[in-house]
N, C-alpha and C positions, 0 to 999 in steps of 0.2 A: 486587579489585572491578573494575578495568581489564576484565581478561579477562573474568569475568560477561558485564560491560556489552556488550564485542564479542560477544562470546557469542551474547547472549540479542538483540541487535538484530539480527544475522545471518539467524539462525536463524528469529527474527517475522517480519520487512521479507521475508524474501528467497525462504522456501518458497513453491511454488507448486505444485500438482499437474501431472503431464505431462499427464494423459488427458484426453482432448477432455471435453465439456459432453454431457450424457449426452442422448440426443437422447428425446423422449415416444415412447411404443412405438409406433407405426403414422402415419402419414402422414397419415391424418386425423385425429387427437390433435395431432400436428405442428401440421398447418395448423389447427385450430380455438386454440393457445396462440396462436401468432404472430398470429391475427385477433383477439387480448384482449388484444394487447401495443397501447399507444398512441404509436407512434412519430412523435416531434416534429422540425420542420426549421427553418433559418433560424436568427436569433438569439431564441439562450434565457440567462433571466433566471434564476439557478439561487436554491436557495430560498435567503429571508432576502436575497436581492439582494447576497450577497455579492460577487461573481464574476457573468460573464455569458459565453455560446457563442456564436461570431458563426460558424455552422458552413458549409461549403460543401455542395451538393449527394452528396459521397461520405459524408455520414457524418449519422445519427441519434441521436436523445436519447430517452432514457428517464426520465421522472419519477422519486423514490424507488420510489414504489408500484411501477410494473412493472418497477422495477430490483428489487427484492424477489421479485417473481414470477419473474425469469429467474435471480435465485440461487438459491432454494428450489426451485423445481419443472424447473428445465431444468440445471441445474448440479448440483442435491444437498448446498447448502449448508443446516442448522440457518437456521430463521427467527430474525429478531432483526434483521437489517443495519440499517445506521443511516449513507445517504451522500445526498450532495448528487442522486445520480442515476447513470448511466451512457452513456455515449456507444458508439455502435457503428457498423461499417461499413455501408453501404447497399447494399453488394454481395453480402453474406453474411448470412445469419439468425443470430442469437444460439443457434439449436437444431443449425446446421447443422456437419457434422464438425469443420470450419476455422471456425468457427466464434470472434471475441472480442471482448474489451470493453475498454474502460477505464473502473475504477470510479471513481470519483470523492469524495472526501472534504474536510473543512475541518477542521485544527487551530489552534486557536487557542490557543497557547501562549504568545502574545506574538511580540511583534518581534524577527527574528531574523538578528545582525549578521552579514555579510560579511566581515568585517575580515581571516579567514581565510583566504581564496579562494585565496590565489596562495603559500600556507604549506605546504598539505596534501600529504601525501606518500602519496599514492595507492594506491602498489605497495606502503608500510609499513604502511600501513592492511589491504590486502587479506591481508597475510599474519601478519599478527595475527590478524586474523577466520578464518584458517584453522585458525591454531592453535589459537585459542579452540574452535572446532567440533571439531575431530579430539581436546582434552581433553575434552570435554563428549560425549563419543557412547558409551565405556563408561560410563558414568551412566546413556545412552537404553538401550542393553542394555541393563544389571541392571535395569532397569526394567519390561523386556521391549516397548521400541519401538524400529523400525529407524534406522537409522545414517545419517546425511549425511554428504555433502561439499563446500564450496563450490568449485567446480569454478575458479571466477573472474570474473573484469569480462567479460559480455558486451557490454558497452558502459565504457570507461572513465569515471570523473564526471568532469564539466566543468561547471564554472557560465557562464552569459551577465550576464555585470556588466550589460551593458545592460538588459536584462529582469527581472535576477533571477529566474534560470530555470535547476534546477539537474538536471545527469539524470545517469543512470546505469543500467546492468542487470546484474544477477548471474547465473550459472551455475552451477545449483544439483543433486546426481543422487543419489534416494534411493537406498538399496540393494537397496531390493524392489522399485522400478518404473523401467522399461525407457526407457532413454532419458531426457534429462536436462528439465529445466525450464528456465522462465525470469521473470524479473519485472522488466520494464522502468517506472522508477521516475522521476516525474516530480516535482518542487516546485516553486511561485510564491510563490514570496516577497512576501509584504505587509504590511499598515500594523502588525496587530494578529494575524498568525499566516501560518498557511503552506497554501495550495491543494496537495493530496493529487491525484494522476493517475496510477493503477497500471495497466500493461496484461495482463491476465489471459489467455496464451497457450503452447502449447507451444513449448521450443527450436526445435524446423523451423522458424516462424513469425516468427524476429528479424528478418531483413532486411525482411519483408514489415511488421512492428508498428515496427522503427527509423526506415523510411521514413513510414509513416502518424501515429508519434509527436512525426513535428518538425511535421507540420499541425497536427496533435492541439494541443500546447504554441501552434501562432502566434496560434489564434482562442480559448483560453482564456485569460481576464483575469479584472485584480480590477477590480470597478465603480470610478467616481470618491470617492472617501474612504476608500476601503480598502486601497490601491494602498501599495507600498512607499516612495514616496518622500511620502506624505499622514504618516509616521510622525511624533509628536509627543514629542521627548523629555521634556517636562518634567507629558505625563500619561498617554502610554503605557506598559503593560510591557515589560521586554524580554526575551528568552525566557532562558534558564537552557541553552543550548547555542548554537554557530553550527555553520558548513556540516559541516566533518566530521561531526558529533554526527546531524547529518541522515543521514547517511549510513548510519553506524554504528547510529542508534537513540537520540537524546539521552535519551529519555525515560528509558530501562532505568536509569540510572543513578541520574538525579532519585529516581523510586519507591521506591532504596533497596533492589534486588532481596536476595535470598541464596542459597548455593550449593544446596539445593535443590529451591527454586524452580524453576529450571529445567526438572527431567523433570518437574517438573506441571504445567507449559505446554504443554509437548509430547505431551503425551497426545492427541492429535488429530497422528499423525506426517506429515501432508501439513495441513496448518493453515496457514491461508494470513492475516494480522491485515493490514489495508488502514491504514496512517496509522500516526503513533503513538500517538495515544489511544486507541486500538484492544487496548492490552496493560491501558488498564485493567479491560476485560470481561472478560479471561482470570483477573483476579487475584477479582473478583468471583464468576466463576462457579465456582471453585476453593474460594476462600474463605470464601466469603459476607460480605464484607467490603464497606462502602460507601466507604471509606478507606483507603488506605497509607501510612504516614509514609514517609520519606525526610528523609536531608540536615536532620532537624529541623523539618520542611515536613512539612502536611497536604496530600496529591493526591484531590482530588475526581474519581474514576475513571469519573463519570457525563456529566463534562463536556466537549459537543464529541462530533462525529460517530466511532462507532465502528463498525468491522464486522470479523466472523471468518469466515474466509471459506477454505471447502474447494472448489475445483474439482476435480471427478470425471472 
């Protein structure tokens, strides 16, 4: 179950497509999407006031709404997303080659301890997660979808005790497509769950999204009462993983997965799932299931922002 678990959050959390964002066919289709986009500045109050963006001048907000437009119509992603919004450069267009975002999501799985942080064995982790992937890819064969490999820590995780602010990027290179990926992976840790902030770009791109992700992380917060240190032990929850299980994908475990589960996840072989509640759409739309037991626990897989997410 171990292995599953690395498995199957590797493979969620960490795919990312290489290919740029599929740009509208002609130049004026171009410019008439981006003049339908409503691009917001300054400080934003994200929905439900969870969280708020205190952004500077280099960088843009996107509502859910036209963060659904620039997945659907300018990325090629399946309609359905379900995030707080998305934040973009103000130097580049979301249509444009170089073109990227970071999407933005809220789980709310409870409060989730740190107690870990300075335990985690980083380099033991990652190569468990490999081997879970390189067991699990003649499965995607016989299946008839193509093969990963986690290449490695494009960024090693490091938590900021002070902030509660935990990142990390993988390196990820399907077998069919040219050149490797990337998914630089953001968490804030708060009262009652965990602020999501994936940046959605190809490998060429790390330096330029590593550097633009530690801005990204300074002016995203949680509002006052939601914040990690507002946590209330004697009537909050508290989550059912800490920081490694973030990392890894806590949830896979909780849900109760099975071993072939897996290639029907991956049936979308560049599938890209934003958060972790995100894996309960997949089980859903697979299943038709509104529930998955686990661990003797009912998981309501409706619950909390979800999105699936194929960049083209």
């Amino acid at each position: 179950m171990k292995k599953l678990f690395l498995s199957l959050a590797c493979l969620l959390l960490a795919a990312v497509s290489a290919v740029h964002a599929a740009d509208p066919s002609s130049p004026t289709s171009q410019a008439d999407f981006l003049a339908s986009l409503h691009f917001e500045q300054g400080d934003i109050s994200l929905p439900g006031n969870i969280a708020t963006l205190k952004m500077p001048p280099s960088f843009r907000y996107l509502a859910p709404a036209d963060a659904e437009k620039v997945l659907v119509q300018a990325w090629g992603n399946p309609p359905g997303s379900h995030t707080l919004g998305m934040i973009v450069p103000a130097d580049v267009g979301p249509t444009d080659k170089n073109g990227w975002g970071v999407i933005v999501t809220y789980e709310k799985d409870g409060h989730v301890k740190d107690d870990d942080a300075d335990s985690i064995k980083y380099d033991k982790l990652l190569k468990e997660m490999q081997e879970s992937i390189a067991e699990e890819n003649p499965e995607r064969k016989k299946a008839g979808f193509g093969t990963l490999n986690l290449v490695g820590w494009a960024e090693t995780p490091h938590y900021d005790k002070a902030s509660h602010k935990l990142y990390w990027a993988k390196e990820v290179h399907f077998d069919d497509t040219p050149g490797n990926t990337l998914n630089y992976n953001v968490r804030v840790l708060g009262r009652e769950g965990v602020l999501v902030l994936n940046a959605v770009a190809g490998m060429d791109q790390l330096s330029q999204v590593k550097t633009e992700m530690a801005k990204v992380t300074a002016f995203a917060d949680f509002t006052s009462g939601n914040r990690y240190a507002d946590f209330n032990g004697k009537t909050d929850k508290v989550a059912e993983y800490g920081l490694a299980a973030l990392v890894a994908g806590g949830v896979a475990a909780k849900l109760g997965f099975f071993g072939k589960l897996l290639a029907l996840l991956l049936m979308a072989k560049k599938l890209v799932i934003v958060g972790i509640g995100a894996i309960g759409i997949a089980l859903k739309k697979w299943f038709g299931r509104d529930k998955e037991s686990g661990s003797g626990n009912d998981v309501d897989v409706d619950a909390g922002p979800k999105v699936d997410l194929e960049k083209r």
